[in-house]
MDTraj code that builds the backbone (N, CA, C; nanometers):
import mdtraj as md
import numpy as np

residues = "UNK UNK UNK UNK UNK UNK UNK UNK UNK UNK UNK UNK UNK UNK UNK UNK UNK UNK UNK UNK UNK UNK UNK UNK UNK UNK UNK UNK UNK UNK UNK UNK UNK UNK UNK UNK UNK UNK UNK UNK UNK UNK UNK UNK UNK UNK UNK UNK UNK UNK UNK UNK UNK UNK UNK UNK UNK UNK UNK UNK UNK UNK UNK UNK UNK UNK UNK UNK UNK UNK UNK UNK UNK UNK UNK UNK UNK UNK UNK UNK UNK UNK UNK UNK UNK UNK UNK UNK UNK UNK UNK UNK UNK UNK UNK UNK UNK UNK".split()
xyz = np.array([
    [-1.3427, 1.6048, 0.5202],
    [-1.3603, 1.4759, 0.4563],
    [-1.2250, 1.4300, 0.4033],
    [-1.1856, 1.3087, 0.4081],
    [-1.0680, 1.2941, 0.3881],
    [-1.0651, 1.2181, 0.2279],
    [-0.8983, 1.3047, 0.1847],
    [-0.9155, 1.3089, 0.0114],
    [-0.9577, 1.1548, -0.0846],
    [-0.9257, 1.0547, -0.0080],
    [-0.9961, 0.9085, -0.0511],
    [-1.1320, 0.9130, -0.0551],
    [-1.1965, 0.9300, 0.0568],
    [-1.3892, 0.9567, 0.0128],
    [-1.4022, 1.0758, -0.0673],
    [-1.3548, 1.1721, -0.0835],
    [-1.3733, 1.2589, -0.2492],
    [-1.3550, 1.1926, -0.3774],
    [-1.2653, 1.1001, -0.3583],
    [-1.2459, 1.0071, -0.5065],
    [-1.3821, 0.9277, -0.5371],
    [-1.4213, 0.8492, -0.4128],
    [-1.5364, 0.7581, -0.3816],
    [-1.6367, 0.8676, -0.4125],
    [-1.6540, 0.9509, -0.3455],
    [-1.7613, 1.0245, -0.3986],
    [-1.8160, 1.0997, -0.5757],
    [-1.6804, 1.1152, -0.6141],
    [-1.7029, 1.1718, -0.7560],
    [-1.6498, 1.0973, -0.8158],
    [-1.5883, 0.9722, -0.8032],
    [-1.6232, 0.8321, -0.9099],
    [-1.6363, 0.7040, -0.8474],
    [-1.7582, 0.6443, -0.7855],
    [-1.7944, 0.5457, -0.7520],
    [-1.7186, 0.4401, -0.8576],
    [-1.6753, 0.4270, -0.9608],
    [-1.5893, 0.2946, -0.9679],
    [-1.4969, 0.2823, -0.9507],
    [-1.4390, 0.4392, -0.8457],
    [-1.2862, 0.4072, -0.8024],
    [-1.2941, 0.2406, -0.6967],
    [-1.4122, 0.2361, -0.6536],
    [-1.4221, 0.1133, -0.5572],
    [-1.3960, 0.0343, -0.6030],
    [-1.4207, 0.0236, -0.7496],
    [-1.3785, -0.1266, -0.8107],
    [-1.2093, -0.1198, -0.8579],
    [-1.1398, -0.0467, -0.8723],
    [-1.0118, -0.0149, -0.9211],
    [-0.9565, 0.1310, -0.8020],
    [-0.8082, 0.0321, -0.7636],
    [-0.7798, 0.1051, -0.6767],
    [-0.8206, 0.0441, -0.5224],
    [-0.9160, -0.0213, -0.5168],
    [-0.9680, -0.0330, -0.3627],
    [-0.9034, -0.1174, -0.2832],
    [-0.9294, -0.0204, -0.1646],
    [-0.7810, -0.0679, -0.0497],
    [-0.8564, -0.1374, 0.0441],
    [-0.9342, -0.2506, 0.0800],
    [-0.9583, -0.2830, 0.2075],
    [-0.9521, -0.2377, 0.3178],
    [-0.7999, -0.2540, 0.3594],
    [-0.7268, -0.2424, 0.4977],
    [-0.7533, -0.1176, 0.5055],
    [-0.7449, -0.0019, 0.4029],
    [-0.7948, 0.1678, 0.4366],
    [-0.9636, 0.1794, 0.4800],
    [-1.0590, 0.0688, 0.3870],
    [-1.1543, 0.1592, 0.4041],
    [-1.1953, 0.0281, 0.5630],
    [-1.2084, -0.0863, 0.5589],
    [-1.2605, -0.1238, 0.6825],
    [-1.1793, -0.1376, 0.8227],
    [-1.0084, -0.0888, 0.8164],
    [-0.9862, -0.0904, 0.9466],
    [-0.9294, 0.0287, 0.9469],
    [-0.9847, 0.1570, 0.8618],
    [-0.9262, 0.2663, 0.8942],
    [-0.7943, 0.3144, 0.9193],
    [-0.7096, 0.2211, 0.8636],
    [-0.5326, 0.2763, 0.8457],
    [-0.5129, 0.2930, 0.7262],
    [-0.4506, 0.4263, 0.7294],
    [-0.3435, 0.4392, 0.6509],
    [-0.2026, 0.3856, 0.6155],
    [-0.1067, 0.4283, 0.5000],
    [-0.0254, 0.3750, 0.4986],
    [0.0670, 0.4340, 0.6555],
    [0.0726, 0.6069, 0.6378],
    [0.0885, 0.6890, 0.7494],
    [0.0814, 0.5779, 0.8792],
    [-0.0594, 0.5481, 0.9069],
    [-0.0670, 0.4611, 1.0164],
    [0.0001, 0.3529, 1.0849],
    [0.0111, 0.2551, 0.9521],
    [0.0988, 0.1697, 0.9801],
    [0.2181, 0.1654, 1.0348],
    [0.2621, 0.3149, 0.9279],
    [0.4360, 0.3391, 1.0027],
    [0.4626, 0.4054, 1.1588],
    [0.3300, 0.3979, 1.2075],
    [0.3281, 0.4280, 1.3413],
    [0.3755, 0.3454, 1.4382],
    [0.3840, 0.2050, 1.4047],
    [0.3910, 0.1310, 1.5164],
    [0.5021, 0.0034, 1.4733],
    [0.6110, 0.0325, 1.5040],
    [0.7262, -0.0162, 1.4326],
    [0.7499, -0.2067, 1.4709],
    [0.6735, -0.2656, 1.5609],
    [0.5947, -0.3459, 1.6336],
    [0.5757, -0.4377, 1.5401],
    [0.4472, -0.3733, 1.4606],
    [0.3403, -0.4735, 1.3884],
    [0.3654, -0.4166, 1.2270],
    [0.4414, -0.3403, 1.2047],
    [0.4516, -0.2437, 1.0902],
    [0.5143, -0.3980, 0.9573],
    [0.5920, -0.4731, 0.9639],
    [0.5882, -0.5828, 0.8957],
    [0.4620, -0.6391, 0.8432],
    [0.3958, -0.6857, 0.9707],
    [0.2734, -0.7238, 0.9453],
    [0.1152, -0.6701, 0.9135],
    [0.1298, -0.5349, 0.9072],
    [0.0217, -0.4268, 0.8772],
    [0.0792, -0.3806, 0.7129],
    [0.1740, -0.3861, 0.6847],
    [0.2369, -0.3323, 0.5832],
    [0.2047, -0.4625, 0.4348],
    [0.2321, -0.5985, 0.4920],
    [0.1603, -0.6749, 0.4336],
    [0.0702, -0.7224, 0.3889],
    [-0.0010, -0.7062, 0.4906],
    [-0.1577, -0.6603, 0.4934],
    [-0.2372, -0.6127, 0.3988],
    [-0.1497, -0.4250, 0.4665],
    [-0.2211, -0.3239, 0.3263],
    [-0.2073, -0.3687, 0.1907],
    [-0.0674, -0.4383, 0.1583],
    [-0.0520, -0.4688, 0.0631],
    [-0.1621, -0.5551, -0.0603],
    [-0.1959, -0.6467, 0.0314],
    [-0.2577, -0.7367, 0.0043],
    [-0.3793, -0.6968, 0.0070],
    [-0.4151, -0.5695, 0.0664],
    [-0.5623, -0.5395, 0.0925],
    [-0.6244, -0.4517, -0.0713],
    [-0.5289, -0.4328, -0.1283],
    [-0.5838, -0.3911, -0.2918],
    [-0.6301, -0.4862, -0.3658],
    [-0.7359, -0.4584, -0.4612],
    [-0.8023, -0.5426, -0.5566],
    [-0.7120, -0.6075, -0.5965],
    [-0.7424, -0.6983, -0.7202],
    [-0.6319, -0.7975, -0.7789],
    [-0.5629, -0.7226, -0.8924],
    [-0.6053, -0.6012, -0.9552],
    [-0.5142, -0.5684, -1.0884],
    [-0.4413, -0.4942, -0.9918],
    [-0.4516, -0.3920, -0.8845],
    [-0.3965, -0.3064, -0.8390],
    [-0.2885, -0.3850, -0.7659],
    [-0.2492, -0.5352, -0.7789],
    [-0.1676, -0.6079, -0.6716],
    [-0.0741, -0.6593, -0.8033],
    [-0.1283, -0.6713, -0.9020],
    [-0.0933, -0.7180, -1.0270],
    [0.0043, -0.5576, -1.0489],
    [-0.0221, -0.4910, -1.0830],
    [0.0326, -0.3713, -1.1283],
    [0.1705, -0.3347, -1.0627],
    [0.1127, -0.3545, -0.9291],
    [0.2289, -0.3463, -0.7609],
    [0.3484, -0.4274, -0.7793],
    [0.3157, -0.5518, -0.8171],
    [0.3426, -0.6735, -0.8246],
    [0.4032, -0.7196, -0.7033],
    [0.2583, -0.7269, -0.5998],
    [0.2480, -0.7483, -0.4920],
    [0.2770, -0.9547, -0.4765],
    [0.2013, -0.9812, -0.5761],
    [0.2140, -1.1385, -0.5522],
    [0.3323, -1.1456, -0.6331],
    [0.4118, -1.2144, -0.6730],
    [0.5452, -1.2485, -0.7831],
    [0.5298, -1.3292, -0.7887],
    [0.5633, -1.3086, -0.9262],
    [0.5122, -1.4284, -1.0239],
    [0.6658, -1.4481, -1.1149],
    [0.6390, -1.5370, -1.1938],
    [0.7036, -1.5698, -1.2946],
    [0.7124, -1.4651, -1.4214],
    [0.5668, -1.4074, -1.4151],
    [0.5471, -1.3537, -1.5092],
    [0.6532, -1.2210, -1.5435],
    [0.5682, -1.1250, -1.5923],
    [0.6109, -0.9767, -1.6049],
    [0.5625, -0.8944, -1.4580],
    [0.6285, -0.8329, -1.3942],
    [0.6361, -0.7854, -1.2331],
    [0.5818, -0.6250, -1.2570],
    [0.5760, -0.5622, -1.3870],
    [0.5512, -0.4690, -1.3366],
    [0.6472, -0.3223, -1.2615],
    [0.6180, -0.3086, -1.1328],
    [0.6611, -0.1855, -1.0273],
    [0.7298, -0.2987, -0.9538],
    [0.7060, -0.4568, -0.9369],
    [0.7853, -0.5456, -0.8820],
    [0.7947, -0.4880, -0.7507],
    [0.6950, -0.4597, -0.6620],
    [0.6927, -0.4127, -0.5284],
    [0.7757, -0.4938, -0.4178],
    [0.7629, -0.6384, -0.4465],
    [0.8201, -0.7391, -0.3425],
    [0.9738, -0.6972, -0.3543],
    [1.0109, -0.6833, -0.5216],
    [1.1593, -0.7056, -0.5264],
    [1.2287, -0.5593, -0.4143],
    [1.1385, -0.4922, -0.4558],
    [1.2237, -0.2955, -0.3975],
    [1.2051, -0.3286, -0.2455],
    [1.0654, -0.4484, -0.1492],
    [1.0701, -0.4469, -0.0653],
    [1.1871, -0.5296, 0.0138],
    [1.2301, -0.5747, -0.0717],
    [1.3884, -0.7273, -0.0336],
    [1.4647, -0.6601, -0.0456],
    [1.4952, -0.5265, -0.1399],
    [1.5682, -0.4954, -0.0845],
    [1.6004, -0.4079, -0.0146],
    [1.4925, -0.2757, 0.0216],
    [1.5142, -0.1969, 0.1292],
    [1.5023, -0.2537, 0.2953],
    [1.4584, -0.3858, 0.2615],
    [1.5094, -0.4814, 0.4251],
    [1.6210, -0.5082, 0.4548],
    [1.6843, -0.5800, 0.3177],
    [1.8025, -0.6295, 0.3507],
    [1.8787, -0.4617, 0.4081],
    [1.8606, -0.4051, 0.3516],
    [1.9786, -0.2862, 0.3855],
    [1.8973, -0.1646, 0.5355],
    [1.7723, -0.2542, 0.6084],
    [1.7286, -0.2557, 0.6853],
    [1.6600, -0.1069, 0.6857],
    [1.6030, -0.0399, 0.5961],
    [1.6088, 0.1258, 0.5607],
    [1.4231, 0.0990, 0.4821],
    [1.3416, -0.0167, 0.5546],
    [1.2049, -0.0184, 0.4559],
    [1.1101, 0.0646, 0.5810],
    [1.1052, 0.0402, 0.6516],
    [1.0231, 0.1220, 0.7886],
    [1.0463, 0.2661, 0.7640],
    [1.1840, 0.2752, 0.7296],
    [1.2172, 0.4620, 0.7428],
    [1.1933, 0.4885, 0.5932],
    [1.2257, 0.4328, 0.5129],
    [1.2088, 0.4519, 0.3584],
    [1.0212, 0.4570, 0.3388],
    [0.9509, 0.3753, 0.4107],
    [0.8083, 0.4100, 0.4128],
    [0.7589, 0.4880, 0.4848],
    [0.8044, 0.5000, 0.6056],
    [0.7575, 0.6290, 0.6640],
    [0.7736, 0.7796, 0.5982],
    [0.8823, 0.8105, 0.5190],
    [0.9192, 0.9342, 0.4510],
    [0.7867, 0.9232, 0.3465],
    [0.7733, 0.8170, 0.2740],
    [0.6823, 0.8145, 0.1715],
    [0.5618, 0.8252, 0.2256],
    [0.4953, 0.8018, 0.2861],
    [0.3629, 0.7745, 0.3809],
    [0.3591, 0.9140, 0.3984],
    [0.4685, 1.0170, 0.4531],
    [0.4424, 1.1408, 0.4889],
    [0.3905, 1.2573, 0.2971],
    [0.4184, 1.2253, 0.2327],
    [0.4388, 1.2799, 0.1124],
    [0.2691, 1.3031, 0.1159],
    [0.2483, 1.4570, 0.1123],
    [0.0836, 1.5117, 0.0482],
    [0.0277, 1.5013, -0.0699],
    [-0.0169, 1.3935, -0.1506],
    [-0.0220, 1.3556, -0.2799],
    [-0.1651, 1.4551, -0.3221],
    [-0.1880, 1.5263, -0.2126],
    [-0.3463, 1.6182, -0.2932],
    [-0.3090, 1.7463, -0.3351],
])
top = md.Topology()
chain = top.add_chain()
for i, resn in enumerate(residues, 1):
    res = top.add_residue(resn, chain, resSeq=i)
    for name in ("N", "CA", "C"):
        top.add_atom(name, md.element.get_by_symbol(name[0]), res)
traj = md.Trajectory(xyz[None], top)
């Protein structure tokens, strides 16, 4: 069973906090994404976007004006510009967080 449905299973309101879309209805991982260097821009965005709204808030997946948070967009501008976000996510994607 893979370690995301153990969370789901022994706390059903991880669904409400935390929940990834793009993981649970098209079955990719982040891992996945960095598979296919192709569409990996556009799957990567995706996932992004595929978390609830505090968990995008927290990310600070949308940017705002406000307070950013982990400011995800900013770390993603700049591991593009220096063209190192595909390989910089793939290393991370590999990391066993269980």
């Amino acid at each position: 069973m893979p370690p995301s449905l153990i969370w789901v299973l022994i706390c059903p309101s991880y669904l409400l906090h935390c929940y990834n879309k793009f993981i649970f209805e098209k079955n990719q991982t982040l891992k996945d994404i960095c598979q296919n260097d192709k569409s990996f821009d556009i799957d990567f965005e995706a996932y992004l976007h595929g978390f609830d709204g505090e968990t995008r808030d927290l990310l600070g997946v949308e940017a705002t004006d406000g307070e950013k948070f982990l400011d995800i967009k900013g770390v993603i501008a700049k591991l593009k510009a220096k063209k190192v976000l595909l390989g910089y996510t793939k290393e991370w994607s590999g990391i066993d967080l269980n």
